[in-house]
C-alpha positions, -999 to +999 in steps of 0.1 A: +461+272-519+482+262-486+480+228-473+474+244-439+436+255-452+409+231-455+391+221-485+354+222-477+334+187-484+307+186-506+272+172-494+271+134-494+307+132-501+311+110-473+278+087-479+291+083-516+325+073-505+308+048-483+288+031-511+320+034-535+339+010-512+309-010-505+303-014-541+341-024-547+339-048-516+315-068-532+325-065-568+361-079-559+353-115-553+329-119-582+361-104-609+383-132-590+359-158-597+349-146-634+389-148-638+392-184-629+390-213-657+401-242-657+434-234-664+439-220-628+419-238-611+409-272-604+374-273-626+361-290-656+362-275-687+328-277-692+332-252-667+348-228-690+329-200-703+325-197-741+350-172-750+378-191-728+413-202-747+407-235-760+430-262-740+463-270-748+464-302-766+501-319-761+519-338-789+531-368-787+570-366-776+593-385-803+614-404-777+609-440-771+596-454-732+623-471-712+655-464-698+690-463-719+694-486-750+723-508-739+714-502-700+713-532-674+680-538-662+672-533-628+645-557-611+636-565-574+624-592-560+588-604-551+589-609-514+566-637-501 
């Protein structure tokens, strides 16, 4: 087949098309939101669906608070 000839369109090829992208058009926002937890995004976890990774729970780090053992202290003044 030559690119110069035509290829004929089947009936209601163009009113499917048209329903195809209106169908994606609407689907797209709702797989962004079903994609958000909150992870990503600022929401509870209560707001987490059931099958969502559990949170990350942080240990405590090993290091003591405080600057430098053997470091001068640094302290301003209360201005009156």
């Amino acid at each position: 087949m030559d690119s110069s000839e035509e290829v004929p369109e089947c009936p209601g090829g163009r009113k499917r098309d048209a329903i195809n992208a209106d169908l994606l058009h609407r689907v797209t926002p709702l797989e962004v939101k079903l994609n958000t937890n909150s992870r990503n995004f600022s929401n509870p976890l209560s707001a987490n669906s059931l099958d969502a990774p559990p949170p990350v729970v942080k240990q405590k780090s090993k290091r003591r608070h405080g600057g430098q053992q053997g470091h001068a202290s640094f302290e301003t003044a209360i201005a009156f």
